[in-house]
C-alpha positions as CSV (number, residue, x, y, z in Angstrom):
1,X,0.0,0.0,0.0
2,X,1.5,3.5,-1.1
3,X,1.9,5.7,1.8
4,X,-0.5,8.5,0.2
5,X,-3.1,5.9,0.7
6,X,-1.8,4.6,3.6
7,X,-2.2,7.8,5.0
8,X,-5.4,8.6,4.0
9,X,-6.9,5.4,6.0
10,X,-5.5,6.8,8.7
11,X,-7.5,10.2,8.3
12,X,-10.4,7.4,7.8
13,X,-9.6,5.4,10.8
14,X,-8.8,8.4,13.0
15,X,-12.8,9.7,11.8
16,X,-14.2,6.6,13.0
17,X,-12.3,7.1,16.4
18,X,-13.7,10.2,16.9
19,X,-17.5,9.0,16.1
20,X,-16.5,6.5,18.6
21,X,-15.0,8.3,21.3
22,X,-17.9,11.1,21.1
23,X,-20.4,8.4,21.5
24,X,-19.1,6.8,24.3
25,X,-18.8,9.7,26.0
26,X,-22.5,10.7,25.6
27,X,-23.4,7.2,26.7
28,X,-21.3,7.5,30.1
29,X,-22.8,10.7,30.5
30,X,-26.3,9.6,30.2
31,X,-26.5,7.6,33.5
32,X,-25.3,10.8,35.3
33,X,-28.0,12.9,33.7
34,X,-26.5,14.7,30.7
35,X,-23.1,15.8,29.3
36,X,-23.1,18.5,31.6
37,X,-22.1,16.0,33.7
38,X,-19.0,15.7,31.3
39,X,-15.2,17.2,32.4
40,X,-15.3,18.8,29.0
41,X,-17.8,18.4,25.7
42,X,-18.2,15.7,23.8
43,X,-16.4,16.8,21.1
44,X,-13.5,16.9,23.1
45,X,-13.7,13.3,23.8
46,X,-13.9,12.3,20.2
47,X,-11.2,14.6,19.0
48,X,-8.8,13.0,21.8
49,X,-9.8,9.8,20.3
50,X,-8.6,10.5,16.9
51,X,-5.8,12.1,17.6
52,X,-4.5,9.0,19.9
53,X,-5.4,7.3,17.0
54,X,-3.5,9.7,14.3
55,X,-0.4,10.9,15.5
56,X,1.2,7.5,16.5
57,X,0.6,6.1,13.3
58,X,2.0,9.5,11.3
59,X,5.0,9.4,13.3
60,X,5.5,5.1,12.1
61,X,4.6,6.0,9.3
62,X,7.2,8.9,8.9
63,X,10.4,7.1,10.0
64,X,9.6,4.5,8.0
65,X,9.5,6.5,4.9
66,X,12.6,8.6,6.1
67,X,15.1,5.2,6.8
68,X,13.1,2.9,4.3
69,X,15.2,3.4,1.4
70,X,18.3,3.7,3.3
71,X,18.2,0.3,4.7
72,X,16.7,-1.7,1.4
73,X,20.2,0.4,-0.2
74,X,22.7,-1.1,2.0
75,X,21.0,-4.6,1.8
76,X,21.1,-4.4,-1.7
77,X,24.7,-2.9,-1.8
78,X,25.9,-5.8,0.8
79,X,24.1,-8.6,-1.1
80,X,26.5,-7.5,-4.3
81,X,29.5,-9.6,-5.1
82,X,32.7,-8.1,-4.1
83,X,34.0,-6.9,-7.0
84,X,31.0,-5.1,-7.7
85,X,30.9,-3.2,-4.0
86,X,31.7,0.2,-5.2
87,X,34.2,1.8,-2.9
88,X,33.1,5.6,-2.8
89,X,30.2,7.1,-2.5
90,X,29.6,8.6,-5.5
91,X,30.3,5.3,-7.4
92,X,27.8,3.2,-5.1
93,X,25.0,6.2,-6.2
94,X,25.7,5.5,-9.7
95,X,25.2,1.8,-9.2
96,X,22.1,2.3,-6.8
97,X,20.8,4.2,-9.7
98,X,21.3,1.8,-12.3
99,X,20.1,-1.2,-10.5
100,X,16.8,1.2,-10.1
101,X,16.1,1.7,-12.9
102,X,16.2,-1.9,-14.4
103,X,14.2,-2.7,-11.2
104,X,11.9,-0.1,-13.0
105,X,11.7,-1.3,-16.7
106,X,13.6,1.8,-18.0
107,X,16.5,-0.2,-18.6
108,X,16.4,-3.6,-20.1
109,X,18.0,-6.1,-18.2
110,X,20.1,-7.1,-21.0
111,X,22.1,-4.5,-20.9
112,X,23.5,-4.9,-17.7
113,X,25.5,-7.8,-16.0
114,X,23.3,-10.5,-14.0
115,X,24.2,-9.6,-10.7
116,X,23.4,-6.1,-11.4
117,X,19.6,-8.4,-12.5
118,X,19.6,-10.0,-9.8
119,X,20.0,-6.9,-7.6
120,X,17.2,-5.6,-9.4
121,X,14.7,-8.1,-8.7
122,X,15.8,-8.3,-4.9
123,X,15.7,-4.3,-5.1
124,X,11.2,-5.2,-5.4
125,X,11.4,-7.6,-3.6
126,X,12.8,-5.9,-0.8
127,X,10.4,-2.9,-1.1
128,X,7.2,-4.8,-1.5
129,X,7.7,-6.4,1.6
130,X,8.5,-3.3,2.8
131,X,5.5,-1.7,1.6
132,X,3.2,-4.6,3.3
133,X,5.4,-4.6,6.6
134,X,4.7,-0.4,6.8
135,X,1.2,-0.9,6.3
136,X,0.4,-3.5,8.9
137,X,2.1,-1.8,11.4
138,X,0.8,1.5,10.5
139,X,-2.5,0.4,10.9
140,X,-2.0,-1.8,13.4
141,X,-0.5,1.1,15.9
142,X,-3.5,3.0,14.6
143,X,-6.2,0.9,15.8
144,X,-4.4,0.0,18.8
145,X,-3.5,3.7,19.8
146,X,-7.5,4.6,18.7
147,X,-8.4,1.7,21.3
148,X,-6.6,2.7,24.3
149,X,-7.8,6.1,23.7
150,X,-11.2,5.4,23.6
151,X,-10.8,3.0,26.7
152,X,-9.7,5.7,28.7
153,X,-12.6,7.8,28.2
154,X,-14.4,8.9,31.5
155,X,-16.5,11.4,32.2
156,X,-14.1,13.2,35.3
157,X,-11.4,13.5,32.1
158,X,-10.5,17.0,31.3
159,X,-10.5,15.9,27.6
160,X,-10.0,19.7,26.6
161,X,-7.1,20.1,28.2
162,X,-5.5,17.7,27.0
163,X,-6.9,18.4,23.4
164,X,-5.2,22.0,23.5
165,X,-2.2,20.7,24.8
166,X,-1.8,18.0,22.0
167,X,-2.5,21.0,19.3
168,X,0.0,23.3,21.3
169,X,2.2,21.3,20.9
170,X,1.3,20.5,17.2
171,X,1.5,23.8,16.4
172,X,5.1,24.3,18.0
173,X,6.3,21.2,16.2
174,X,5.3,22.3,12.7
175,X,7.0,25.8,13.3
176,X,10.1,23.9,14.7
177,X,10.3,21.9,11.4
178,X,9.8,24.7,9.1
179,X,12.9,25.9,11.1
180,X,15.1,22.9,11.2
181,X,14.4,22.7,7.6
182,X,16.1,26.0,6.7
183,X,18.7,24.6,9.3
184,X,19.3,21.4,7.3
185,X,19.0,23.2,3.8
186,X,22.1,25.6,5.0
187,X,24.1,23.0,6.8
188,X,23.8,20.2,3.5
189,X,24.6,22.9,1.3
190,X,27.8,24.6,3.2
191,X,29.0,20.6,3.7
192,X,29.1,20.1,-0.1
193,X,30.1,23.5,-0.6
194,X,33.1,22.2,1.9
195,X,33.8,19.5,-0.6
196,X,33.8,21.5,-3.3
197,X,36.5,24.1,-2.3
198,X,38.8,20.9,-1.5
199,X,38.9,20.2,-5.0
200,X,38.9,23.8,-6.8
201,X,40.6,26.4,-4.9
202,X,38.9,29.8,-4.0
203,X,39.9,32.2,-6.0
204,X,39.3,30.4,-8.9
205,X,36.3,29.9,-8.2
206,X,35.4,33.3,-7.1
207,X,37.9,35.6,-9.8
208,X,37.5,33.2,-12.6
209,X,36.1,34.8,-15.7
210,X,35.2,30.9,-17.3
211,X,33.0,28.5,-16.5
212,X,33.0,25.3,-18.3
213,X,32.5,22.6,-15.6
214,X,32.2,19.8,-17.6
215,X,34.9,17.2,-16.7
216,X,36.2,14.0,-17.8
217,X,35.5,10.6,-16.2
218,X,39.0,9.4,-16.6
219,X,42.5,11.4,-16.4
220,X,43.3,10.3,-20.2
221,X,40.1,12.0,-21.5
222,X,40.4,15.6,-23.3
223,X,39.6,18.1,-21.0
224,X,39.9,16.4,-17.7
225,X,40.0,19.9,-15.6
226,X,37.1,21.9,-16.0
227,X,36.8,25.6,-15.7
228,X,34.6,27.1,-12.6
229,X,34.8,30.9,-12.9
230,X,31.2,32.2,-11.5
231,X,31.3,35.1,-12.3
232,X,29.9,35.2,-15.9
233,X,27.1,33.1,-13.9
234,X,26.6,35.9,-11.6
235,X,26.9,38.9,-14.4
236,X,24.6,37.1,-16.6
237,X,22.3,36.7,-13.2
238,X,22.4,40.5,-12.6
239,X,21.8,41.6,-16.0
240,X,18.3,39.6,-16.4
241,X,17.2,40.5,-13.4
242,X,17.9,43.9,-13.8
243,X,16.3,44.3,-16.9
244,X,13.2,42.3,-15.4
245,X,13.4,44.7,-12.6
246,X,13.7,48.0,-15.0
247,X,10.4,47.0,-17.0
248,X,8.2,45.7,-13.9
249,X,8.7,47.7,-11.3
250,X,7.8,51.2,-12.8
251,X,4.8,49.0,-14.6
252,X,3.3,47.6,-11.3
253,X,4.1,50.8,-9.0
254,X,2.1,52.9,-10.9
255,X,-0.4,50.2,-12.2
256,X,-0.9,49.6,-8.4
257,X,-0.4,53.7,-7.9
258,X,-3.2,54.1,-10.4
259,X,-5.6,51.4,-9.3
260,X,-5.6,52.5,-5.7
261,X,-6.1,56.0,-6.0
262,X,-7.2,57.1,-9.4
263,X,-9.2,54.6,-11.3
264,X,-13.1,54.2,-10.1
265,X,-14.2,51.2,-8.8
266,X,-15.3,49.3,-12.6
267,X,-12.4,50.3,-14.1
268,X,-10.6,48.6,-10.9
269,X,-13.0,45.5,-10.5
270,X,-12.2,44.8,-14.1
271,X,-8.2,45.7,-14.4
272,X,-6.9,44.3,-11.5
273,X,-8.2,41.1,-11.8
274,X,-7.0,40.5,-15.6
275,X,-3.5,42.2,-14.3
276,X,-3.3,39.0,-11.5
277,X,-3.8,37.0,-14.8
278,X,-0.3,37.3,-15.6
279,X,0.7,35.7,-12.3
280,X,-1.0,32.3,-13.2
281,X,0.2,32.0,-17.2
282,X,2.8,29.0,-16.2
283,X,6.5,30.0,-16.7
284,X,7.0,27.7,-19.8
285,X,4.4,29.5,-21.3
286,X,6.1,32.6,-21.1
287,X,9.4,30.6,-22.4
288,X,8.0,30.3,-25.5
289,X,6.8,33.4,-26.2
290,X,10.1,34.7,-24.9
291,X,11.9,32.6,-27.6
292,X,9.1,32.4,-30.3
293,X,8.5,35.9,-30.4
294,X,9.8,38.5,-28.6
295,X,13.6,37.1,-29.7
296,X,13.4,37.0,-33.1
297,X,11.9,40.4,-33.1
298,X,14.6,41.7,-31.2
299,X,16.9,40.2,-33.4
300,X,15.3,41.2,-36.7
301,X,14.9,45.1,-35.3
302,X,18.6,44.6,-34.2
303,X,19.4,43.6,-37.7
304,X,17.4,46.6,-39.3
305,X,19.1,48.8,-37.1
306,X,22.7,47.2,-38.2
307,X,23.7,46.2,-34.4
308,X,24.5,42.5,-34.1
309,X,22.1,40.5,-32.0
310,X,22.0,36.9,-30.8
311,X,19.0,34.8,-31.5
312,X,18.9,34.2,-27.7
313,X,19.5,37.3,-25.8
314,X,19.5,38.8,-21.9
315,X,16.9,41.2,-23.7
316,X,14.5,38.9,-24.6
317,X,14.3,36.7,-21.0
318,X,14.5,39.6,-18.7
319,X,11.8,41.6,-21.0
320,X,9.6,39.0,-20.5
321,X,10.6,37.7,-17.3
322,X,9.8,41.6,-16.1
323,X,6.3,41.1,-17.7
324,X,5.9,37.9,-15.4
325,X,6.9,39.9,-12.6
326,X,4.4,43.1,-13.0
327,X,2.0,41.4,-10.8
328,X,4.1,40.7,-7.8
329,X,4.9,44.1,-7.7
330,X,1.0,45.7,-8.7
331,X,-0.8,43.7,-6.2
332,X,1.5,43.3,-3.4
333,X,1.7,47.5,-3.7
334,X,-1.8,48.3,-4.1
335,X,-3.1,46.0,-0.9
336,X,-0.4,47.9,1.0
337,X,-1.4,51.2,-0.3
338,X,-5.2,50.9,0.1
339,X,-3.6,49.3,4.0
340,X,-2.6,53.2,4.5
341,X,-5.1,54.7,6.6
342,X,-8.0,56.9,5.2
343,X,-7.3,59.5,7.6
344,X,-3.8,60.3,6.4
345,X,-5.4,61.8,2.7
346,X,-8.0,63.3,4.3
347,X,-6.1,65.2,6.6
348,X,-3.1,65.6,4.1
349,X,-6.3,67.0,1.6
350,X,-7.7,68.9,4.3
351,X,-4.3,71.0,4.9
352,X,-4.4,71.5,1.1
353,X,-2.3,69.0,-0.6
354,X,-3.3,67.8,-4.3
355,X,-3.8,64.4,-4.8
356,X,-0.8,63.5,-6.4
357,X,1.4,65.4,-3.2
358,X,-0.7,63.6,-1.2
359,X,0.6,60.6,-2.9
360,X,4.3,61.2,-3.0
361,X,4.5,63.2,0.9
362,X,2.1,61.1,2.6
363,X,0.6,58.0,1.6
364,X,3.9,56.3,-0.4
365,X,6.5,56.7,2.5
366,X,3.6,55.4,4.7
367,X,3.2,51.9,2.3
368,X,7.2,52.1,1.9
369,X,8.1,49.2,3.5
370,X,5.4,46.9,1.8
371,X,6.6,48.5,-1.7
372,X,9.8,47.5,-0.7
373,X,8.4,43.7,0.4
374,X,6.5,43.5,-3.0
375,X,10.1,44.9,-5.0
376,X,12.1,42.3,-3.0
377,X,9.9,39.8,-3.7
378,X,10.2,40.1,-7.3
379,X,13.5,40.5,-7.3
380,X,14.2,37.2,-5.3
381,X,11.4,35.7,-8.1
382,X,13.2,37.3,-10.7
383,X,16.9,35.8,-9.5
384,X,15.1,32.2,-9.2
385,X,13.4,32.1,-12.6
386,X,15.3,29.4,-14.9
387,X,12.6,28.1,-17.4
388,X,12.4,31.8,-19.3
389,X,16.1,32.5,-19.4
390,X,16.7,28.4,-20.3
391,X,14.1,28.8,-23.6
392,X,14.9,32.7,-24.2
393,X,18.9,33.1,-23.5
394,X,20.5,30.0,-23.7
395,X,23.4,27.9,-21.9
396,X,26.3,30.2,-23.0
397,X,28.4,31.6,-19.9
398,X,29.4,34.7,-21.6
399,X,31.1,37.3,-19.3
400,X,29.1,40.2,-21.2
401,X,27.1,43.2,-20.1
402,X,25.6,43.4,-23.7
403,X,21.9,42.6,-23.5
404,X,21.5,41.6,-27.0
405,X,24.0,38.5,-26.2
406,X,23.3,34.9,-25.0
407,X,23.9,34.9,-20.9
408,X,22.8,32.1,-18.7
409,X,22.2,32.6,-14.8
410,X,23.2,30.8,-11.7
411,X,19.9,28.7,-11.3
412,X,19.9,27.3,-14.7
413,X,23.6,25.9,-14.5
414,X,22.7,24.2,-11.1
415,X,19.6,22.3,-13.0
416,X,21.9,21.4,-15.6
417,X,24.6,20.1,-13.2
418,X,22.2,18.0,-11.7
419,X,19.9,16.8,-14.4
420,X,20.2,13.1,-15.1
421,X,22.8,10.3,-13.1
422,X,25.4,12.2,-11.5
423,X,28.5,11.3,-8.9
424,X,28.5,13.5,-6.1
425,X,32.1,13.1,-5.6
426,X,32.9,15.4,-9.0
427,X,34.0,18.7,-8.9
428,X,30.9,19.2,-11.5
429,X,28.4,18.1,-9.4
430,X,29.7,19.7,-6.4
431,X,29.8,23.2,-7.8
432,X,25.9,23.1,-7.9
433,X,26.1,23.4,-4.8
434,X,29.0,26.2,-4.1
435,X,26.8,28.3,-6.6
436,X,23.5,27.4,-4.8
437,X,25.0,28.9,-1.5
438,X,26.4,31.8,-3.3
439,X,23.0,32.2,-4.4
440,X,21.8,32.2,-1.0
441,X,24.5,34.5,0.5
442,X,23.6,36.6,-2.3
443,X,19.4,36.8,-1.5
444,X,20.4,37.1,2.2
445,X,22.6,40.3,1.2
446,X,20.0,41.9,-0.6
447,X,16.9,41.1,2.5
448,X,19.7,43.4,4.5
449,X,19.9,45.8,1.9
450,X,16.0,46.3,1.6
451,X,15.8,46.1,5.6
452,X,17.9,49.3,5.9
453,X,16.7,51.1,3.5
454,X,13.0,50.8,4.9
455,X,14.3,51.4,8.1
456,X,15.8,55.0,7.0
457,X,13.2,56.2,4.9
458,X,10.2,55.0,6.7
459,X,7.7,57.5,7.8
460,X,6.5,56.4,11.5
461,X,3.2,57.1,12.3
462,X,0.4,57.2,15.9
């Protein structure tokens, strides 16, 4: 049983525990003369039942997804024959892989050796029986934890209390885990980063003007030492996004400028919802029209003009990666303008301001730091877009500033240094992940940036 389904008979199950444990507590109530005989309400009861009932069985059910595949690996890797034991880690991924995917279908078995068959069939094997192992004792701890709590229920039990106490701590564990997560995210990426400066030194990495990280498999190969200079990743980064930048935010501003204190309310009712239009086109979409349309005319007017210009250009993906973007910055600015408080223009208006003073003294340093928010946002969207610049400006690491030339950004080389099988233990595959961090250390920067600049121009107000 697949552990969506699994899961969702344990929503079922954990249902039927509350009917039950609501039930039996109106029934021991009855002989006492009512539920208001009860420590807490029924509902209480019922809700104690299902989560006695719930949360064990999540909590089986999530270790054995988290060390499930961990195990049935080293069984598989210790059942090999010994020549076949890989003897690094990237190696034993490689083969893990492999033996996955005949286990699969999407590798015929004839093109692999028979142990590395053989693995595959013990490979499902091993995980149906792990699959019917996980969902016995799921639902077995299910039922059993339902049981006792529904045995328990009496009608002196302060049901609510423990209820709140249960969610409390429900509530403190999900916040924990959104936190460890960011914890783990920095602390996997700075341990391969680690790795990665142990094969290619620092200054290369950070002063090189080439990047070309493809490497060779063996030391008699042509081109065994790639080249990992970032920063034409990091120019070609910073030109996109400022060119996204330059065409949405003086589009949503004053879209959002307009919307909240000019238009009437049919003009807005109908603009602003076909402006939020924009931000559910799928980025793909907006790939090919970047490369269908808006880059050959670039080119062809480039042409007319006499100027050289590549089919795929920084132009074309940050053009329309900047028209993706407009409704970040509209909407996200116009709920924080209308947030301003109505008696700011009407005393600004009173006093004898115009509306458009009122606007720039008043009511914009006021919805400043949301501005900000909605600008930051799209910039951090604009920096993590790879799909537009992929289809619109190509692969080429070009150290240019040229907008009409093929660039390529940081995001896009990290999805193609990790697309397909890859051994961790390469200075390739490792460098996703030095540029990944850079990327980070780079976001982080620019949060500070936008923090002090709120902080000095904000206008505080009673």
């Amino acid at each position: 049983m697949q552990a969506s389904t699994l899961l969702l008979l344990t929503l079922v199950l954990a249902l039927v525990a509350y009917g039950l444990g609501y039930a039996r507590s109106r029934a021991l109530a009855m002989p006492l003369g009512g539920i208001r005989h009860l420590k807490s309400l029924p509902f209480y009861y019922g809700a104690r039942a299902a989560l006695w009932c719930v949360i064990p069985a999540i909590l089986v059910l999530a270790l054995w997804a988290a060390f499930q595949d961990k195990v049935i690996q080293a069984l598989i890797i210790g059942s090999l024959p010994p020549e076949l034991i890989p003897d690094t880690e990237g190696r034993a991924s490689l083969l893990l892989s492999q033996i996955s995917n005949v286990a699969s279908g999407a590798l015929p078995p004839g093109f692999v050796e028979p142990p590395i068959v053989e693995a595959a069939e013990r490979l499902k094997a091993l995980r149906e029986q792990s699959q019917l192992l996980m969902s016995v004792l799921v639902i077995s701890v299910s039922v059993l934890a339902g049981f006792l709590g529904w045995l328990r229920i009496q009608p002196r039990l302060n049901a609510r209390v423990q209820v709140e106490s249960i969610l409390k701590w429900l509530f403190f564990a999900s916040a924990a885990l959104a936190i460890l997560t960011t914890i783990g995210i920095i602390f996997s990426v700075a341990f391969e980063t680690f790795r990665f400066f142990q094969k290619i030194s620092f200054i290369e990495f950070f002063f090189g003007t080439n990047w070309s990280p493809q490497t060779a498999l063996r030391a008699d190969q042509v081109a065994a030492e790639g080249a990992f200079g970032m920063i034409p990743l990091f120019t070609g980064t910073l030109l996109i996004s400022a060119i996204a930048m330059v065409v949405a935010v003086p589009v949503g501003l004053l879209s959002a400028i307009y919307l909240s204190e000019y238009a009437n309310k049919h003009v807005r009712s109908v603009v602003k919802p076909l402006l939020e239009l924009l931000a559910g086109i799928p980025t793909v979409v907006y790939g090919f029209f970047a490369a269908l349309t808006v880059a050959p005319f670039i080119s062809d007017f480039a042409a007319s003009l006499g100027i050289d210009a590549s089919s795929q250009s920084a132009l074309a993906a940050g053009g329309v990666m900047g028209i993706m973007i407009i409704p970040f910055v509209s909407s996200l600015s116009d709920d924080v303008i209308n947030a301003v408080p109505q008696t700011l223009r009407d005393g600004s208006l009173a006093l004898g301001a115009t509306q458009s003073e009122t606007m720039k003294k008043v009511i914009f340093p006021a919805a400043l730091p949301g501005i900000m928010g909605g600008v930051l946002l799209a910039v951090s969207r604009a920096i993590g877009e790879t799909m537009i610049v992929v289809m619109a400006a190509g692969l080429a690491a070009n150290l240019t500033a040229n907008p009409l030339e093929t660039v390529t950004t940081v995001t896009v080389q990290i999805v193609t240094l990790l697309t397909g099988d890859q051994e961790f233990d390469s200075a390739k595959t490792l460098a996703a992940f030095a540029l990944g961090a850079m990327l980070f250390l780079a976001t982080l920067l620019l949060n500070v940036i936008a923090l002090k600049i709120v902080r000095k121009y904000r206008e505080q107000y009673d």
